[in-house]
C-alpha positions as CSV (number, residue, x, y, z in Angstrom):
1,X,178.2,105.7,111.4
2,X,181.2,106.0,109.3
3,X,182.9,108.8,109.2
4,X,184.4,110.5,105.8
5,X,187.4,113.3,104.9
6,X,187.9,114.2,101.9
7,X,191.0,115.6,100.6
8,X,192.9,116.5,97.6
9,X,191.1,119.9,96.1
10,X,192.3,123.0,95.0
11,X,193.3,125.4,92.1
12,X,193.8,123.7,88.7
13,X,194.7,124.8,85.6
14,X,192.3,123.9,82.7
15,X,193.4,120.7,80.8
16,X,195.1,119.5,84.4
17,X,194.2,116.4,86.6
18,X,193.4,116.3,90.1
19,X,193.2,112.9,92.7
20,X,190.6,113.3,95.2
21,X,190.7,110.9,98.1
22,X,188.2,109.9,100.8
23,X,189.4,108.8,104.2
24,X,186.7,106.4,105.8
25,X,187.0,105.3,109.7
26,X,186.0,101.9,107.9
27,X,184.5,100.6,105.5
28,X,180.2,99.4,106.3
29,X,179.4,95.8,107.3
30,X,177.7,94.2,104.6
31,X,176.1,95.4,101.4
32,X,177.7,99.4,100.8
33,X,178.6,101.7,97.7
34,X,181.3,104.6,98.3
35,X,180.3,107.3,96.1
36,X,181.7,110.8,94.6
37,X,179.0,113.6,94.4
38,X,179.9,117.2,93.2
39,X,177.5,120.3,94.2
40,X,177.6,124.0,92.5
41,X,176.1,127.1,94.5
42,X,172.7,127.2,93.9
43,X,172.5,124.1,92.3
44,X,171.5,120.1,93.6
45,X,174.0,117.8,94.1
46,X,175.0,115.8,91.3
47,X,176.0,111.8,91.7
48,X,179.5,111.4,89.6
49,X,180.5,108.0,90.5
50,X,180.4,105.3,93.0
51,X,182.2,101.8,93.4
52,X,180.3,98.8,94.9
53,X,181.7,96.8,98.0
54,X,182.4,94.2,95.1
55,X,184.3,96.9,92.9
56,X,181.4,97.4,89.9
57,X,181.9,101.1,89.1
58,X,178.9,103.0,87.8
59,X,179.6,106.7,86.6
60,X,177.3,110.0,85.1
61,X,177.4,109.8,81.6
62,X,178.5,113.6,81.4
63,X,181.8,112.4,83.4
64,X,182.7,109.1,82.0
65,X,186.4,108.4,80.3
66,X,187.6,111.5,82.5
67,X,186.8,110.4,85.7
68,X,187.9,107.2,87.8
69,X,186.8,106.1,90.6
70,X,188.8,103.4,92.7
71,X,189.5,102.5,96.3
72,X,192.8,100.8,98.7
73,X,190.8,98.5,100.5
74,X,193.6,98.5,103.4
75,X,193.3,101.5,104.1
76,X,190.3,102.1,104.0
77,X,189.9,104.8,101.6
78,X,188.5,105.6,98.2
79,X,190.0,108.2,95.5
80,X,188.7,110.0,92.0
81,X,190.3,110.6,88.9
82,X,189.7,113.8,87.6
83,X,191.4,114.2,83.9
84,X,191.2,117.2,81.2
85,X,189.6,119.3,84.3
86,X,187.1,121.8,82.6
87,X,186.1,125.2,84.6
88,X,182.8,123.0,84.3
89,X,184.0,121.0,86.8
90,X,184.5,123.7,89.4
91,X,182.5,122.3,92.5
92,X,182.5,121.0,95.9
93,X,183.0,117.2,95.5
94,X,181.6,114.8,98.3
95,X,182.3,111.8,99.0
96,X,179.4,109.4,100.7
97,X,178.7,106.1,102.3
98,X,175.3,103.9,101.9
99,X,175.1,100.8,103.0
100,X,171.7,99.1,103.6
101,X,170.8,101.4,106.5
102,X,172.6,104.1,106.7
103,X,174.4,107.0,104.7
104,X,177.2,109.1,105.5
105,X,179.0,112.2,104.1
106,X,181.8,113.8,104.0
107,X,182.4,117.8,104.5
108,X,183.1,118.1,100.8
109,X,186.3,119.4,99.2
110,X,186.3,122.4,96.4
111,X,187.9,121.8,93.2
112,X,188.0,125.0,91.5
113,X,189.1,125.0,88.0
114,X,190.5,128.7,86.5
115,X,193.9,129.8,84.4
């Protein structure tokens, strides 16, 4: 199973950008998307963005033109993009791995947005 860390959270000032990365052990064998979730208290996780094994990007409507998703294939690890940060976009943010039989996830990193 791979395993994920995410990194990069923290305090941010509204209007401010933030780079979250996710370190894999590797990246899956075969078919695989490397997504971004984000989860509130009380509330279900939400899908934000994820990049294919081929690089086609696919993003929540809600995020799109702020966010970025990309990845550093030798490394292997993945990163997102967070511009004009909104206290909207206080969560945890996860990072996970599907490939055609298996998911992982990460421990999740908070991003907490506040003047």
């Amino acid at each position: 199973q791979v395993q994920l860390v995410e990194s990069g959270g923290g305090l941010v000032e509204p209007g401010g950008s933030l780079t979250l990365s996710c370190q894999a052990s590797e990246y899956p064998s075969g078919y695989y998307v490397m997504a971004w979730y984000r989860q509130a208290p009380g509330k279900e996780r939400e899908h934000v963005a994820d990049i294919s094994k081929f690089g086609i990007t696919i993003y929540n409507p809600s995020v799109e033109g702020r966010f970025s998703i990309s990845r550093d294939d030798a490394r292997p690890t993945i990163f997102l993009l967070i511009d004009s940060l909104t206290p909207a976009d206080t969560d945890v943010y996860y990072c996970c791995s599907v490939d055609t039989t298996d998911d992982s996830w990460g421990q999740g990193t908070q991003v907490t947005v506040s003047s």
